[in-house]
C-alpha positions as CSV (number, residue, x, y, z in Angstrom):
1,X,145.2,-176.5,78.3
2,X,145.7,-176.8,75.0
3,X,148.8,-174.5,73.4
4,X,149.0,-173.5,69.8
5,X,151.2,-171.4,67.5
6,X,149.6,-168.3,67.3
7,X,150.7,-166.5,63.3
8,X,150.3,-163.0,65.3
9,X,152.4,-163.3,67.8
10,X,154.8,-166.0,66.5
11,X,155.0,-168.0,69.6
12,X,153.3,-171.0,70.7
13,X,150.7,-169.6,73.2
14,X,147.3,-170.8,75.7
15,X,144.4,-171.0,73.0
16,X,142.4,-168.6,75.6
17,X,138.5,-169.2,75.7
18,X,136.7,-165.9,75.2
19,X,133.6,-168.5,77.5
20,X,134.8,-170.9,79.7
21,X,134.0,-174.2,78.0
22,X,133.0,-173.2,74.7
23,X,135.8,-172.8,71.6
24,X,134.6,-170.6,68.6
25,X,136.3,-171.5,65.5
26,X,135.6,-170.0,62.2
27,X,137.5,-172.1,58.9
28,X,137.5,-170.6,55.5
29,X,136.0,-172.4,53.5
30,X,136.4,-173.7,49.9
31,X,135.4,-171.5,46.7
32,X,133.3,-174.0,44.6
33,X,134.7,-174.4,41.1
34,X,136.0,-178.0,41.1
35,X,136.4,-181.1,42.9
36,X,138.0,-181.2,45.9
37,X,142.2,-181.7,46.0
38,X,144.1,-183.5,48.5
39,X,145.5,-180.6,49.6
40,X,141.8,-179.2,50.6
41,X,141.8,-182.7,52.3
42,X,144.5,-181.5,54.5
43,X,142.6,-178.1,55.5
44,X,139.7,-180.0,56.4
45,X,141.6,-183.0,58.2
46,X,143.9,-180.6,60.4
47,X,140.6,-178.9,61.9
48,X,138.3,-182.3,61.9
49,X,141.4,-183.6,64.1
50,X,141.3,-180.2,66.1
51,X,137.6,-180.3,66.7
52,X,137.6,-183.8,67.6
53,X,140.1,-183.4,70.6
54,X,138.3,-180.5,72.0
55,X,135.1,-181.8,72.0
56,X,136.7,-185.4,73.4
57,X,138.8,-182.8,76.1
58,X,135.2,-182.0,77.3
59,X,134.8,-178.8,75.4
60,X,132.0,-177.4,73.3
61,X,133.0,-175.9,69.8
62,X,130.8,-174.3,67.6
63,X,133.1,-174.8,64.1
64,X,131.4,-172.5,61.0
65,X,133.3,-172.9,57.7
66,X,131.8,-170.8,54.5
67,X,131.3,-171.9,51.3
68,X,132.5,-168.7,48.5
69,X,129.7,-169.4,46.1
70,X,130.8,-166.0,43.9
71,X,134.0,-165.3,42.6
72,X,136.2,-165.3,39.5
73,X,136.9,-168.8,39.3
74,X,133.3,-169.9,39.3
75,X,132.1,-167.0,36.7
76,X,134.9,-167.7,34.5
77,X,134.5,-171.5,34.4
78,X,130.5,-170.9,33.7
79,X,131.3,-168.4,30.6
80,X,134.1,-171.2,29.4
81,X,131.2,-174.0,29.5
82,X,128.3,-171.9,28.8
83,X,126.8,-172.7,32.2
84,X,124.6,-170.7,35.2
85,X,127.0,-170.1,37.8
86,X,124.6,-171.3,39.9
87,X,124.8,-174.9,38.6
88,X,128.8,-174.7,39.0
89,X,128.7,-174.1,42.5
90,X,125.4,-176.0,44.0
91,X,127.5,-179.1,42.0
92,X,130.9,-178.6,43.1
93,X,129.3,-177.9,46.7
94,X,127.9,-181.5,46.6
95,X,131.2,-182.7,45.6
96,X,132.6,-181.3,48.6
97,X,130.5,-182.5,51.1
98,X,130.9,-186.3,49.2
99,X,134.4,-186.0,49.6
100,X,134.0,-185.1,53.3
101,X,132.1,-187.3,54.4
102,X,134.4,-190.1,52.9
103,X,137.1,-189.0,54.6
104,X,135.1,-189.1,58.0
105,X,135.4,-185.1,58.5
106,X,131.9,-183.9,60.2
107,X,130.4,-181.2,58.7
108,X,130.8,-177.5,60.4
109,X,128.3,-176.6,63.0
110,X,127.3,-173.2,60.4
111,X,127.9,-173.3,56.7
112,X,127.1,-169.6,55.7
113,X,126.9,-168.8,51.8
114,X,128.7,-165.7,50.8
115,X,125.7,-165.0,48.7
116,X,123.4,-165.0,51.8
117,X,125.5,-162.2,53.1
118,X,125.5,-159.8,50.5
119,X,123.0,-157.3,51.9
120,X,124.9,-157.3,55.4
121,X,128.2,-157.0,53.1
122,X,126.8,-153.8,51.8
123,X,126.1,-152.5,55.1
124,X,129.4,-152.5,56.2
125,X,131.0,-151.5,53.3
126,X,128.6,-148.5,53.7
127,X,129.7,-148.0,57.2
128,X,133.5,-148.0,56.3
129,X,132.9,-145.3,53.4
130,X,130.8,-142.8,56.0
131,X,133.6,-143.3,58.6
132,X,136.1,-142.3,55.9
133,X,138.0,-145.5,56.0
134,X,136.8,-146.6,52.2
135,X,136.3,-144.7,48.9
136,X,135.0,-144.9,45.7
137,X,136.7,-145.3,42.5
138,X,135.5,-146.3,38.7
139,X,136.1,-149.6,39.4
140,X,134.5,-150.4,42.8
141,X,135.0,-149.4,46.5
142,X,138.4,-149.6,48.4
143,X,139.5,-150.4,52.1
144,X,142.1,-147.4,52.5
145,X,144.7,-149.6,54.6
146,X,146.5,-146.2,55.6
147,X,143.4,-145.8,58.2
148,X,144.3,-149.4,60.1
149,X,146.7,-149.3,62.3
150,X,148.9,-152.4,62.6
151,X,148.2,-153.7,58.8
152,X,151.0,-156.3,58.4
153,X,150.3,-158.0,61.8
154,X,149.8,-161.6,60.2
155,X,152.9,-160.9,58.0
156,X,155.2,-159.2,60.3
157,X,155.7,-156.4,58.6
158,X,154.5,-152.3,57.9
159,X,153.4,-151.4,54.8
160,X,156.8,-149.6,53.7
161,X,158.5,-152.8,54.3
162,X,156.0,-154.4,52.0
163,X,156.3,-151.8,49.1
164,X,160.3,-152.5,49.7
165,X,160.1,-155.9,48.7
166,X,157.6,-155.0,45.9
167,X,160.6,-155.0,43.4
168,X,159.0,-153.4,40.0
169,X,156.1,-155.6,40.0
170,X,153.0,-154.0,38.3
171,X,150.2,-153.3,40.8
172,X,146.5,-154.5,39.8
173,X,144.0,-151.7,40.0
174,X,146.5,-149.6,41.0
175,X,145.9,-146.1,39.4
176,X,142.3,-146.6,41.0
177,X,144.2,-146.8,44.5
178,X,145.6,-144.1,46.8
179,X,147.8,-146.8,48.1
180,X,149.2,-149.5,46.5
181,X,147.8,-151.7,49.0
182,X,144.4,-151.1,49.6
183,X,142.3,-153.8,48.0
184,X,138.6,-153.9,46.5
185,X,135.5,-154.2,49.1
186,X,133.4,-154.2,46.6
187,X,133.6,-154.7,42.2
188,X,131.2,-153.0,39.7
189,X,130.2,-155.8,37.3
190,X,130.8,-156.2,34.3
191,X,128.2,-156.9,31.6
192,X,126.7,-160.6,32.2
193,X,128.6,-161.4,35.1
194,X,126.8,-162.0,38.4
195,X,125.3,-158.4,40.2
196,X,124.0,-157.4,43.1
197,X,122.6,-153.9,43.9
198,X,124.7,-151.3,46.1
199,X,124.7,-147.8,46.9
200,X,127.1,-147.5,44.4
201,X,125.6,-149.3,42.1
202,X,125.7,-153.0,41.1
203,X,128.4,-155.4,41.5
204,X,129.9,-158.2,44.0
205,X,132.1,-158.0,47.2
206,X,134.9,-158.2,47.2
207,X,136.8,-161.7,48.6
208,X,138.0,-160.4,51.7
209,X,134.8,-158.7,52.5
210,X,133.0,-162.0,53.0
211,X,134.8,-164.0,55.7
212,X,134.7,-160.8,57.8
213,X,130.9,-160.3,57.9
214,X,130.1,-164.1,58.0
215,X,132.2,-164.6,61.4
216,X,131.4,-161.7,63.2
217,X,127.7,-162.4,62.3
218,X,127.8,-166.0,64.0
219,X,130.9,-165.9,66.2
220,X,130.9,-162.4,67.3
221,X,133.3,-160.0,68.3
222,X,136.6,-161.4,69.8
223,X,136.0,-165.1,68.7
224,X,138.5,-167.4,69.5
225,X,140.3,-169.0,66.7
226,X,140.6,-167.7,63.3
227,X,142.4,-170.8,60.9
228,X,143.6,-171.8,57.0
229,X,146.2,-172.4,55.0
230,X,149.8,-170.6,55.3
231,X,149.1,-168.8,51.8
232,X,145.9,-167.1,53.3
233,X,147.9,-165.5,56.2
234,X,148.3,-162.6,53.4
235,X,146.1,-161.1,51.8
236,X,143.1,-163.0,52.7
237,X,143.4,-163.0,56.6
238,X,144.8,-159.7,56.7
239,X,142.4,-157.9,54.6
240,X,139.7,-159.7,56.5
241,X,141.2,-158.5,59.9
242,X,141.5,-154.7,58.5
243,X,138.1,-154.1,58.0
244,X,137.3,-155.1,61.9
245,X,139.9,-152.8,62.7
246,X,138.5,-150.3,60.6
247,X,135.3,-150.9,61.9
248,X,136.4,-150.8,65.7
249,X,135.8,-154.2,66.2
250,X,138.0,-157.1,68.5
251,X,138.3,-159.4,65.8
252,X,140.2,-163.2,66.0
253,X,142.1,-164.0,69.2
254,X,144.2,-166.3,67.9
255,X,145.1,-167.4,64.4
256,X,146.1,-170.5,63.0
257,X,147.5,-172.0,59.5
258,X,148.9,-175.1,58.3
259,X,150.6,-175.8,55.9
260,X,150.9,-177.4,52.4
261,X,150.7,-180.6,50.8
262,X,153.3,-180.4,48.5
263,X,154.4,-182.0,45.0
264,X,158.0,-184.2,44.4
265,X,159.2,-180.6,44.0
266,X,158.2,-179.1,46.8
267,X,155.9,-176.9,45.3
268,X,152.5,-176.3,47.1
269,X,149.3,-178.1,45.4
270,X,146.9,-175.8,43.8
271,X,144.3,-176.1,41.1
272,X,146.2,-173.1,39.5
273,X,149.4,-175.1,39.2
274,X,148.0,-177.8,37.7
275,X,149.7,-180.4,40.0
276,X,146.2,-180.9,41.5
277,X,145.4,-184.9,43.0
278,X,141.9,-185.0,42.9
279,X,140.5,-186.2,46.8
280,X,138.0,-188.7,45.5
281,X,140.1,-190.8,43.2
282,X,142.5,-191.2,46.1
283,X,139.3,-192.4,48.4
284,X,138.7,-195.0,45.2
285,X,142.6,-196.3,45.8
286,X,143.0,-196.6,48.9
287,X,141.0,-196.5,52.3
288,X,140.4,-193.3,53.0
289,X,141.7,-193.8,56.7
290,X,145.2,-193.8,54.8
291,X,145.3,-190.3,54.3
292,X,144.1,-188.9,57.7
293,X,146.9,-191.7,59.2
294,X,149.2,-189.8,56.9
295,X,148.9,-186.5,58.3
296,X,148.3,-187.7,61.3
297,X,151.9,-188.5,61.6
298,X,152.8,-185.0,59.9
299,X,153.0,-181.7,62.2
300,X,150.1,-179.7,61.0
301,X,152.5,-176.9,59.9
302,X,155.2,-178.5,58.2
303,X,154.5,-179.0,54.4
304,X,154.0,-182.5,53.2
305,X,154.4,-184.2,50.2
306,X,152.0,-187.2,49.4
307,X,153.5,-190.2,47.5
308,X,153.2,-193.9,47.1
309,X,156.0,-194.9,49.8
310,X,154.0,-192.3,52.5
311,X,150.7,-193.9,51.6
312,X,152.0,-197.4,51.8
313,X,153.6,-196.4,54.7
314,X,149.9,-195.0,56.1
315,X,148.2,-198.2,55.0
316,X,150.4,-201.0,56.9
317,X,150.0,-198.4,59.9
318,X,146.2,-198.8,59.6
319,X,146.8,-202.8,59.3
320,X,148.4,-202.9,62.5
321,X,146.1,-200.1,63.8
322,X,143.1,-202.5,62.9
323,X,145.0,-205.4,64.9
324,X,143.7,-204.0,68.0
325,X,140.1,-204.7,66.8
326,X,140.4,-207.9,65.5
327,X,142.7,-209.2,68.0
328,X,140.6,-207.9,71.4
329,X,137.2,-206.6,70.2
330,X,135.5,-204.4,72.4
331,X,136.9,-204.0,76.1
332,X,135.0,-203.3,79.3
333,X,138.3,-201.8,81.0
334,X,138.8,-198.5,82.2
335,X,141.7,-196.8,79.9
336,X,145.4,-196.9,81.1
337,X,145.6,-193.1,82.5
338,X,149.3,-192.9,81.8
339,X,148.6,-193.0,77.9
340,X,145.9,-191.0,77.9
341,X,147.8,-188.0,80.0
342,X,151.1,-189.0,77.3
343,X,148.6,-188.0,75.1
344,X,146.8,-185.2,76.2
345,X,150.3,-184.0,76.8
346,X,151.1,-184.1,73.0
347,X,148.2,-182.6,71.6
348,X,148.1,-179.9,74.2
349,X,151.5,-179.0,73.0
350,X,150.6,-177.6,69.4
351,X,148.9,-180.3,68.5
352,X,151.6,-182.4,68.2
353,X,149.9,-185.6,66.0
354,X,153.3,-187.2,65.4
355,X,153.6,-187.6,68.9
356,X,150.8,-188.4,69.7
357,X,150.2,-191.3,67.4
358,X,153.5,-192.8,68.2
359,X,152.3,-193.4,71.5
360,X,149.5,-194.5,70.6
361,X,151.5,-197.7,68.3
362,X,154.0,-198.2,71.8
363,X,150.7,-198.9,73.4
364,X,149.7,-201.3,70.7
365,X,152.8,-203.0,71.3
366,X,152.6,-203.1,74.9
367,X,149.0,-204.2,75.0
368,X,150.0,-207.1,72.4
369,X,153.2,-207.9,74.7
370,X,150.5,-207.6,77.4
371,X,148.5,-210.4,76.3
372,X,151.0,-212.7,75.3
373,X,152.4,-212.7,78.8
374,X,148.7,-213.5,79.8
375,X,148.1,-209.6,81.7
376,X,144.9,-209.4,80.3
377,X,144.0,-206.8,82.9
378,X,146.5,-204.2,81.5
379,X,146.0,-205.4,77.5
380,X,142.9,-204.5,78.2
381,X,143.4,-200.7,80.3
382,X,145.8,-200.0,77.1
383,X,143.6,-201.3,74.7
384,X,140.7,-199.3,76.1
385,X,143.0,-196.0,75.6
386,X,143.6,-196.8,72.2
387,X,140.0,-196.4,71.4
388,X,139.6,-193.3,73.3
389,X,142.1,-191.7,71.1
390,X,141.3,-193.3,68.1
391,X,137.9,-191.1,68.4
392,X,140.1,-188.5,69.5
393,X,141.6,-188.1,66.3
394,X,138.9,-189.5,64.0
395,X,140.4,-193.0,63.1
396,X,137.9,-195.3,63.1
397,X,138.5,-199.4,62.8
398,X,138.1,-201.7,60.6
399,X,137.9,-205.9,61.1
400,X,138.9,-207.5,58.0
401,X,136.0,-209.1,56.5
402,X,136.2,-212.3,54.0
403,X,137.1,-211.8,50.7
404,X,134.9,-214.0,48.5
405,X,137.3,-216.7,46.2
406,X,136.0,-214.9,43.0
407,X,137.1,-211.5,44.2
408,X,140.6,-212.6,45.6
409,X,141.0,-214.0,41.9
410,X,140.6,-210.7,40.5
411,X,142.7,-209.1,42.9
412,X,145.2,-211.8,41.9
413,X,144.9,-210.7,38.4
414,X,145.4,-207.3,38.9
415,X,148.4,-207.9,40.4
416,X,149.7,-210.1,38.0
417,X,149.0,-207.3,35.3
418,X,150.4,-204.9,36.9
419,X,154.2,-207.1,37.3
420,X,153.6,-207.4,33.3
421,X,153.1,-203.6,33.2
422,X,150.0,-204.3,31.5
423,X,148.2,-201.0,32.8
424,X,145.0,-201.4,30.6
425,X,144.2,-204.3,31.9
426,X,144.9,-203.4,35.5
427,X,142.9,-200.6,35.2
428,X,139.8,-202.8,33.8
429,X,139.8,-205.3,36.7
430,X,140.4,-202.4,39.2
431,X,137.2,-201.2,37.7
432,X,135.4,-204.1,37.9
433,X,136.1,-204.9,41.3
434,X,135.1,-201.2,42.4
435,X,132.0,-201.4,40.2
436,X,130.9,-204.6,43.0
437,X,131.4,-202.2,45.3
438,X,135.2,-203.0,46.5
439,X,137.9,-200.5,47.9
440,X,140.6,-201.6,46.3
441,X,144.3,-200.6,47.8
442,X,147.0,-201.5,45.5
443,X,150.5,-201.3,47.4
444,X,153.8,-202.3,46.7
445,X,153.0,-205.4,48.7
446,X,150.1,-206.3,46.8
447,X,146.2,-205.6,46.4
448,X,143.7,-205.7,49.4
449,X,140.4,-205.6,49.1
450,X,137.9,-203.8,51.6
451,X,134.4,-202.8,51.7
């Protein structure tokens, strides 16, 4: 059974199944302001991979993901460009889902709207204020953390450890708090901005209000897996998992995060930071294989930086990945069980990718070695588990295909601008050759062309 790190407990723990057979996952989901970055690439690749080798281990998942369609971000970028919110977010949701798909990620079995949920928001942001547990202020209503016990699971630590290593910072909001950590369930609008109506009166909810009511809604109580990033572990996931408290209810069983992809200094990618890579003009560099490769071969909790030499690196891995097809097509053999259990092994061990794909290339080598001594028997049985773990993992294959004469020329040209550092011009036939509908992958080693 499959083992994962679980962030509450801090130890590497059986994912248990609240019903036998079926996993309920619930991802948060991106807030759409802007186009996807490749480090949203990795929150969405981790799970894709996650999903794929449950469902190939014979499980059913149901996988729901939200989209934020309200927040900060999105009202001040529509006030910056004079814009309806609305049109922010229905276009950066499209965005999203492009992306996605070019990176081979299926989409989540439920993709709630936090605007969908407001009404059922403001039912249970009623229900914590008549329990006592919230309170109004002048500027919106509060979760009083006091009234949960454990707050600081996720983090590891009580709320007097975490105004300790507070330092002198200046608190947001807080003269509207009785506690310096209680955090906003609900914001009175201001004038303009998006509004909703409330007992209260009109506002929004608050962030960590909506993951909360759109899990519980279509996982239930006690779901099974609760994942994101490491930098949603606090607040985000702990404000989330208050209010159940609050509320009485068994909330995630087990909790998940990965971590981030990082820049050359080892700082974690953000749109805030500026250091953002935008998905799609990766996708229009390279194959978009490349990147899942990449992480593949990453643990899903270590941080990773992504670079040319790693992306070179991911793209000969893919040639030699593609070998298999080209070399022994498709295979009526039954897979070699040894691989498949080294495998299974791997993944079932914290999802151990790195492992797990470097068996995966010592059973390309064997099944090449295979067929060279003439075993065609075993070449096949190994080839036939590559392909089971391939759509393990979501790697798909490729067969190279013939590159017209008049194509290779350009490609030729490209190169040879680039070795004269004439950028303009690499940058023109690069366009060119995309506009005829051309991936083109430019490497170290040269340019390849794929459609």
């Amino acid at each position: 059974m499959l083992r994962l790190y679980d962030t509450a407990t801090r130890e590497v723990r059986e994912l248990a199944l609240r019903e036998p057979g079926s996993v309920s996952i619930y991802l948060c989901g991106p807030t759409v302001y802007g186009p996807p970055h490749i480090g949203h690439g990795r929150a969405t690749l981790v799970y894709d991979v996650l999903r794929r080798y449950l469902q190939w281990s014979g499980l059913q998942v149901r996988l729901v993901s939200n989209i934020t369609d309200i927040d900060d971000s999105i009202i001040n970028r529509a006030n910056a460009e004079n814009r309806p919110w609305q049109e922010i977010t229905s276009k950066c949701e499209a965005v999203w889902f492009e992306a996605m798909g070019k990176i081979n990620v299926a989409r989540p079995t439920d993709v709630p709207h936090a605007t969908d949920y407001v009404v059922q928001m403001v039912a249970m942001i009623g229900q914590l204020v008549d329990m006592g547990k919230a309170y109004l202020t002048d500027d919106g209503v509060y979760l009083s953390v006091q009234t949960v016990p454990g707050y600081g699971l996720l983090v590891h630590q009580s709320l007097a450890d975490m105004l300790a290593g507070g330092g002198d910072r200046e608190l947001v909001g807080a003269g509207n708090k009785r506690h310096p950590a209680d955090f906003v369930l609900w914001k009175f609008s201001k004038p303009g901005e998006p509004a909703w109506p409330s007992p209260w009166g009109e506002g929004r909810p608050g962030w960590h209000s909506e993951c909360v009511v759109m899990s519980l809604d279509l996982l239930g109580e006690g779901f099974d897996l609760h994942c994101g990033g490491q930098d949603l572990k606090f607040p985000h996931h702990e404000n989330e998992r208050a209010q159940a408290v609050a509320l009485g209810k068994r909330f995630a069983n087990h909790w998940m995060h990965h971590g981030f992809i990082v820049d050359a200094e080892g700082e974690k990618m953000s749109k805030s930071l500026g250091n953002v890579h935008n998905l799609l003009d990766l996708m229009e560099h390279y194959d978009p294989r490349a990147y899942r490769m990449l992480l593949l071969q990453s643990h899903y909790r270590g941080p990773v930086s992504v670079g040319q030499d790693n992306i070179d690196a991911s793209v000969k891995a893919l040639a030699r990945f593609d070998g298999v097809a080209r070399r022994f097509g498709a295979v009526s053999a039954g897979a070699d069980a040894a691989v498949l259990e080294a495998f299974r092994s791997a993944m079932d061990d914290d999802l151990n990718t790195p492992s797990a794909m470097a068996i995966v290339f010592d059973a390309i080598t064997q099944a090449n070695a295979a067929a060279d001594a003439g075993d065609e028997g075993r070449a096949h049985r190994l080839v036939a588990a590559i392909y089971s773990i391939a759509d393990a993992v979501g790697l798909t294959f490729s067969a190279d295909e013939q590159v017209p004469a008049e194509a290779a020329a350009l490609a030729a040209a490209l190169d040879a601008a680039r070795a004269a550092k004439d950028f303009p011009a690499a940058d023109a036939l690069r366009a060119q050759l995309q506009a005829a509908g051309w991936t083109v992958e430019t490497t170290k080693a040269g340019t390849t062309l794929r459609r």
